[in-house]
VEXTIKE-999864 format. One line per field, with one value per residue (C-alpha): residue number from 1; x, y, z. Coordinates in Angstrom, 1 decimal. Each point is the difference from the previous one (the first is absolute). Layout:
lumdren = [NUM|...]
east = [X|...]
north = [Y|...]
up = [Z|...]
***
This chain:
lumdren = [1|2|3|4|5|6|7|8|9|10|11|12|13|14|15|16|17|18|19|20|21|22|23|24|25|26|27|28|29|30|31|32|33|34|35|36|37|38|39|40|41|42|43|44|45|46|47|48|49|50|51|52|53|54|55|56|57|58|59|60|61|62|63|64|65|66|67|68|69|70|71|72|73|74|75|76|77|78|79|80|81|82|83|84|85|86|87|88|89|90|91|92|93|94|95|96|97|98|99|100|101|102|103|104|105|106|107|108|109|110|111|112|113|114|115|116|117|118|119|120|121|122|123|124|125|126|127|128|129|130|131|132|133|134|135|136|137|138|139|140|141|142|143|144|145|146|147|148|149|150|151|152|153|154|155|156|157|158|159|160|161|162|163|164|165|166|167|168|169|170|171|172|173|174|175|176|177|178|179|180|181|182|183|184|185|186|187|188|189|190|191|192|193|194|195|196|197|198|199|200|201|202|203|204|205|206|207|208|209|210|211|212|213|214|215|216|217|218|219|220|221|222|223|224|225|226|227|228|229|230|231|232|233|234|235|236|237|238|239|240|241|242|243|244|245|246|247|248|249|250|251|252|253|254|255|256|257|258|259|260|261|262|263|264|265|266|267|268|269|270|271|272|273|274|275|276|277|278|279|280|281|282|283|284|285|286|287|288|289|290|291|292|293|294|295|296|297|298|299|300|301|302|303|304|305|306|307|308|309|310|311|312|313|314|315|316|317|318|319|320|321|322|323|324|325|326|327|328|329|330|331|332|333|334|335|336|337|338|339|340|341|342|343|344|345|346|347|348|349|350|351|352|353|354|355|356|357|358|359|360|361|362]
east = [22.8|-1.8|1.1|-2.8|-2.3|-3.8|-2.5|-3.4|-1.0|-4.0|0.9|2.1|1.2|2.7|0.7|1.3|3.9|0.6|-2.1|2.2|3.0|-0.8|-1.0|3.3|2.0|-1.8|-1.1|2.9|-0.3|-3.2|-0.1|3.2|-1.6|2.1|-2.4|-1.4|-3.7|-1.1|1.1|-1.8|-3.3|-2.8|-1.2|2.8|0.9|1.5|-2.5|-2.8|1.3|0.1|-4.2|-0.5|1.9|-1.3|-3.7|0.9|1.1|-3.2|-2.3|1.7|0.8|-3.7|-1.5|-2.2|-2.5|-0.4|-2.6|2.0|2.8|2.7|1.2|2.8|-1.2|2.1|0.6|-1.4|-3.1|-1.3|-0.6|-2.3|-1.9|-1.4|0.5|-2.4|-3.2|0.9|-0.6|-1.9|-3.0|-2.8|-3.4|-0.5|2.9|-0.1|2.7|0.5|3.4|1.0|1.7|2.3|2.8|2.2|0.4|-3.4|-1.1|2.1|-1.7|-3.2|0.9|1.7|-3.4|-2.2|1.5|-1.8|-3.5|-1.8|2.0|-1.7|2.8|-0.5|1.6|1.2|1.8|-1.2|1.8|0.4|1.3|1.1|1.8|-0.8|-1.1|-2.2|-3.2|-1.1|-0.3|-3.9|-0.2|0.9|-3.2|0.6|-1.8|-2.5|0.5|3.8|2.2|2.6|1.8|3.4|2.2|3.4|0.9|3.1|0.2|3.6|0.1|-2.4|0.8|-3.2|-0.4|-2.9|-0.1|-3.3|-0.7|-2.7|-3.0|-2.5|-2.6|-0.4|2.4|3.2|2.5|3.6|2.9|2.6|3.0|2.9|1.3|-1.4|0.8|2.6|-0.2|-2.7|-2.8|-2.8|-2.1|-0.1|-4.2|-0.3|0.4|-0.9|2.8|3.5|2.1|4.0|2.2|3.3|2.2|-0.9|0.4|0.3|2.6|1.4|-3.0|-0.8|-2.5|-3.4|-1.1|-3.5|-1.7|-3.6|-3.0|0.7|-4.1|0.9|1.9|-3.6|-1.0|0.1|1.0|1.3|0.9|2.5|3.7|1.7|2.8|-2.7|-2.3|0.5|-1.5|3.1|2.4|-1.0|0.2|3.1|1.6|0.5|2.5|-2.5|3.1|3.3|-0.3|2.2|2.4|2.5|-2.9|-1.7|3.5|0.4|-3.8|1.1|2.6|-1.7|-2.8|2.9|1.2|-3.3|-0.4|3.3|-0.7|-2.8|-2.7|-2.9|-0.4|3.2|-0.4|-3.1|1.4|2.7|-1.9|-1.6|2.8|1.5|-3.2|-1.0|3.6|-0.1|-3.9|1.3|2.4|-2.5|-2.7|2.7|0.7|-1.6|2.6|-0.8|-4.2|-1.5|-3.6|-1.1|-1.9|1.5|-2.3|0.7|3.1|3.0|2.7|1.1|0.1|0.1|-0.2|0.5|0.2|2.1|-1.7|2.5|-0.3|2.9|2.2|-1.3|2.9|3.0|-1.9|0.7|3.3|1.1|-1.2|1.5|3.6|-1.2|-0.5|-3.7|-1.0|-3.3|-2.1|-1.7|-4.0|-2.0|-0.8|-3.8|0.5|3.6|1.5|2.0|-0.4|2.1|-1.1|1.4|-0.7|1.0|3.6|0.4|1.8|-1.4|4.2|-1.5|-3.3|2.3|2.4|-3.0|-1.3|3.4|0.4|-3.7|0.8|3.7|-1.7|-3.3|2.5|2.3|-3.2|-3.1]
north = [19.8|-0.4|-3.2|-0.5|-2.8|0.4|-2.8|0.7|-3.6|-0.8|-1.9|-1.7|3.6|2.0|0.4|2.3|0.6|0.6|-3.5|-1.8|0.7|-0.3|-3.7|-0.5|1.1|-2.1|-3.0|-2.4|1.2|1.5|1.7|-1.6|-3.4|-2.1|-0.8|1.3|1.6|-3.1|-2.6|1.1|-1.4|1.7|-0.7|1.5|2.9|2.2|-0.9|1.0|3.4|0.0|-0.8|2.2|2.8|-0.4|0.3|3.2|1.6|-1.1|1.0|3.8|0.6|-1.2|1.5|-3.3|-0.3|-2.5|-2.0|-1.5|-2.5|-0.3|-3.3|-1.0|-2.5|-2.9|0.9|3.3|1.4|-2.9|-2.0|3.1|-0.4|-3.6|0.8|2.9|-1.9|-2.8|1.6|3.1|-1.8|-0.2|0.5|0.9|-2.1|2.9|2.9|3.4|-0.3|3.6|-0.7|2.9|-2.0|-3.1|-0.8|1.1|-2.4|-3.0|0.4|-0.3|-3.4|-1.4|0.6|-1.9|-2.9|0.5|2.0|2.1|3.5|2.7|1.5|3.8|1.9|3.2|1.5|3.0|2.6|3.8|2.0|-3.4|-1.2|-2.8|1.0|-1.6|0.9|1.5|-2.3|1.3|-1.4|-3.4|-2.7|-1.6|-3.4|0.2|-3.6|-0.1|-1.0|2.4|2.6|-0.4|2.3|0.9|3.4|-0.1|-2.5|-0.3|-1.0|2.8|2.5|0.9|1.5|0.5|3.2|-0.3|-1.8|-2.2|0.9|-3.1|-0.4|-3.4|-1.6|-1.7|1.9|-2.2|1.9|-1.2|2.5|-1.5|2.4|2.8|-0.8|2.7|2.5|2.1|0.7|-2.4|-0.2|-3.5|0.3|0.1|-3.6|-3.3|-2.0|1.2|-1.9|1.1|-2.7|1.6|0.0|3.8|1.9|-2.4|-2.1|-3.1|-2.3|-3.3|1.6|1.7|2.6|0.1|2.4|-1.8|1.5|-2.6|-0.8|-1.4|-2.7|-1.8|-0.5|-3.8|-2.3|-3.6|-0.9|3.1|-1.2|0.9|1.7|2.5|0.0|3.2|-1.0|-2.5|2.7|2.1|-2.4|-1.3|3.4|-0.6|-2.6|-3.3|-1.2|1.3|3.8|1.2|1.5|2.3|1.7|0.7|1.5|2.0|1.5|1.0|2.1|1.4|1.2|1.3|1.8|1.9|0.8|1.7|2.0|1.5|-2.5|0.0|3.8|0.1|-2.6|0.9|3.7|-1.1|-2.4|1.9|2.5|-3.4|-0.9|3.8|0.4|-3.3|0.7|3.4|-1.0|-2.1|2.4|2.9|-2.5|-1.6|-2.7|-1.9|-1.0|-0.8|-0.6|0.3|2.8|2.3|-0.7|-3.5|-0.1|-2.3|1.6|-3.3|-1.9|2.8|-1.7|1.9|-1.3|1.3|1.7|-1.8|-3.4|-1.3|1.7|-1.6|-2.5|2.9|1.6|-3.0|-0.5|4.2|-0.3|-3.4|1.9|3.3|-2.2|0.2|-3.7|-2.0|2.8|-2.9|-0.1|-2.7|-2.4|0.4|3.9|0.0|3.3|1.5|0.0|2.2|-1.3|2.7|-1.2|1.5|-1.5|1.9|3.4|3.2|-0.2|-3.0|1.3|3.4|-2.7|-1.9|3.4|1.3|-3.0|0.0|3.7|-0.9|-2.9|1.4|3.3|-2.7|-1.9|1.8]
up = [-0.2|3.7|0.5|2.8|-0.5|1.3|-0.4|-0.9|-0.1|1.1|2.2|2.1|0.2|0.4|3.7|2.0|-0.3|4.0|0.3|-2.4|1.6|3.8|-1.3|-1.4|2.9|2.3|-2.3|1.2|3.5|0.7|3.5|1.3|1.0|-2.8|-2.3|-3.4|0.4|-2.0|2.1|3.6|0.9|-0.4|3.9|1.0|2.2|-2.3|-3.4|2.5|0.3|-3.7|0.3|2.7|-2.0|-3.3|1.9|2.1|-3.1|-2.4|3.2|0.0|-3.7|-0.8|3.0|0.6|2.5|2.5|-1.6|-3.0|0.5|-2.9|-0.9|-2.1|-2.5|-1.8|-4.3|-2.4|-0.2|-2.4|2.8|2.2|-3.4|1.3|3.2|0.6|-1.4|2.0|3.0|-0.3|-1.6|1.8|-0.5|-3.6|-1.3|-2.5|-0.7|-1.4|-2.2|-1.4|-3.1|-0.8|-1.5|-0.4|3.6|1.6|-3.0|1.3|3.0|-1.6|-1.9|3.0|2.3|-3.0|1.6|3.4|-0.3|-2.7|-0.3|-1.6|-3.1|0.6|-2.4|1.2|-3.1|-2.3|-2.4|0.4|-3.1|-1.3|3.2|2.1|3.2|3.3|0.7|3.1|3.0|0.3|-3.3|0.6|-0.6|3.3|0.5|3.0|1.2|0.0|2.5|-0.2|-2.6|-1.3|-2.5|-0.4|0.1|-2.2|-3.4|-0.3|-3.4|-1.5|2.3|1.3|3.2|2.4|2.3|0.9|4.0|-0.1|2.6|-0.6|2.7|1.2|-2.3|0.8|-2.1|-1.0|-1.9|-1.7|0.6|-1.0|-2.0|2.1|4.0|1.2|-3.3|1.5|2.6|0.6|2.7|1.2|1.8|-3.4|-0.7|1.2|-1.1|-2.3|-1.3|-2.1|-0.7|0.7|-3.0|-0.6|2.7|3.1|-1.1|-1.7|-1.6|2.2|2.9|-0.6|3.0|1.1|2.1|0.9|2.8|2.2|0.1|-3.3|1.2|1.0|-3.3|0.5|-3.0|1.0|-3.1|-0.6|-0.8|3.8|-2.0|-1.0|2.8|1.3|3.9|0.0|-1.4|3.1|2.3|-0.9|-0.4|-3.9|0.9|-0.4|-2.5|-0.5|-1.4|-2.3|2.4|-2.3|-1.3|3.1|1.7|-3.3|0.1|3.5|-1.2|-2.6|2.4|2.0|-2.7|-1.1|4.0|0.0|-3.3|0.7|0.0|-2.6|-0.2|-1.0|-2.9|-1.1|-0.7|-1.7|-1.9|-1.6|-0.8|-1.7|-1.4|-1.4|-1.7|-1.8|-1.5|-0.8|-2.7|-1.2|-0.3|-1.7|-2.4|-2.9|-0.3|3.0|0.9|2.9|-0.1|3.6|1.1|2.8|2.6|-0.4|-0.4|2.2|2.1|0.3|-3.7|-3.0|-3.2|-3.7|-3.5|-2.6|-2.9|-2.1|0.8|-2.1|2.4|2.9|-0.1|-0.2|2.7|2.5|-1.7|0.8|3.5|1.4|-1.2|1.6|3.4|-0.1|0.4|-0.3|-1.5|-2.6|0.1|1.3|-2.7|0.2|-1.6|-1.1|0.0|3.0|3.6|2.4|3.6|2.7|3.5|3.3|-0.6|-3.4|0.5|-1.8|-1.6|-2.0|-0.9|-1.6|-1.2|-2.0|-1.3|-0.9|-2.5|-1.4|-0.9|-1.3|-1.9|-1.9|-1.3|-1.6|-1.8|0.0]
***
């Protein structure tokens, strides 16, 4: 038996091996000064080059223009969710929330708290799979202070292809699970936001690329923590940021420089992607019931046909080193999530044992 492990956790991720091990090597001694990376200041000399770094690379790999400034924000995503409606309301102290799935829906709830969003639900079924509507399609609100949606629902596995191209509209994206995997044109957007424990990094620090004419939207009232103003001003440092992660999202935007940048992920991201649903779709023992234009490179989830065997089927994989490939609990079933740090070897791995597996019980 391949006695290689691979990690299809949702997230924090797998991440990449090379990464891993330049940590390790230099975790006692990082850089030769006599110190662990976790026990320098983060005003120092050498963590700024670690900022400065981590911004270069972002600004390149992105392509960002001049106009946005990228912050590095204290906890997950959770906290943009209070954070965007905070400041970014102005006029209307009304918002368009496009509800796709679980999370763009937890951005919805959490924004209840602060103004009157308007629930716009974006979801329909072709042939009997669920699918998103056209962006032309969406009932946008005229008197709303901005758009937000979230181009990939981890748990469902949902995707979103489509760039948005709203006239007069501040348009916010939650990309997550998305940032790095694939193409997107950043005049696109107002505001992103991806916390990082999917393709960036460990969890802790949520990046967040903003039009710097944003940053007038005045709110007194806004916690400073998530005042996004402050964060500029203070460099995302107005407490202590959560250093290890921020040196380890350096590296790991050093590493998808050196192989190829995003065209080179997005390619083979969809090779990993297109082999996975391929098994799925040649088989009637395994389900999944999203349709292919909608359909996640990132998060691909299945059901057995057999649900009894749902358990053996976790049981079978954990020994054949495939690891973490239970379902969210909100629609049980599996979930195989193959960021940039997945290799295609784990993806054939995965599909070798779904095909060893449904000829022993189908």
């Amino acid at each position: 038996m391949n006695k290689k492990i691979y990690n299809f956790s949702a997230g924090p991720a797998m991440l990449p091996e090379e990464v891993l091990k330049k940590v390790k090597k230099n975790f006692l001694n990082w850089n030769n000064i006599g110190a662990s990376i976790i026990e320098i200041s983060h005003r120092s000399i050498e963590f700024n080059e670690i900022i400065k770094n981590s911004k270069k690379y972002l600004k390149e790999l992105l392509n960002i223009p001049k106009e946005y400034v990228i912050l590095f924000c204290q906890g997950g995503a959770r906290g943009q969710f209070s954070a965007i409606p905070m400041n970014l309301l102005n006029k209307f102290n009304c918002a368009d929330y496009i509800n796709s799935g679980y999370w763009s829906y937890q951005a919805f709830l959490e924004a209840k708290k602060y103004c009157f969003p308007n629930n716009i639900y974006v979801r329909e079924y072709i042939n009997g799979k669920i699918s998103i509507s056209n962006m032309k399609k969406w009932l946008l609100h005229k008197n709303s202070d901005y758009i937000h949606y979230c181009p990939n629902e981890t748990i469902e596995g949902i995707s979103i292809y489509e760039e948005p191209n709203f006239k007069d509209k501040i348009v916010i994206g939650d990309f997550s699970s998305y940032l790095l995997s694939q193409k997107i044109n950043i005049k696109k957007y107002d505001l992103i936001y991806a916390s990082a424990q999917k393709n960036l990094g460990p969890s802790g620090i949520t990046i967040v690329i903003i039009k710097k004419s944003l940053l007038e939207y005045k709110n007194s009232d806004i916690p400073s923590i998530l005042n996004y103003k402050k964060n500029f001003l203070f460099q995302s440092m107005l407490n202590t940021p959560v250093t290890f992660s921020w040196y380890i999202i350096s590296l790991v935007l050093k590493w998808v420089k050196k192989k190829g940048g995003i065209d080179y992920f997005e390619k083979i991201n969809i090779k990993k992607s297109n082999l996975l649903y391929q098994k799925i779709d040649d088989s009637n023992f395994y389900i999944n019931n999203i349709h292919s234009k909608n359909r996640s490179r990132m998060n691909i989830t299945f059901q057995l046909k057999n649900k009894k065997l749902n358990d053996l089927f976790l049981k079978e994989a954990n020994k054949f080193g495939l690891k973490f490939l239970k379902g969210h609990k909100i629609i049980g079933g599996f979930r195989a999530s193959i960021y940039n740090a997945m290799p295609l070897s784990g993806v054939e791995k995965l599909v070798s044992f779904m095909i060893d597996f449904e000829n022993k019980f189908k």
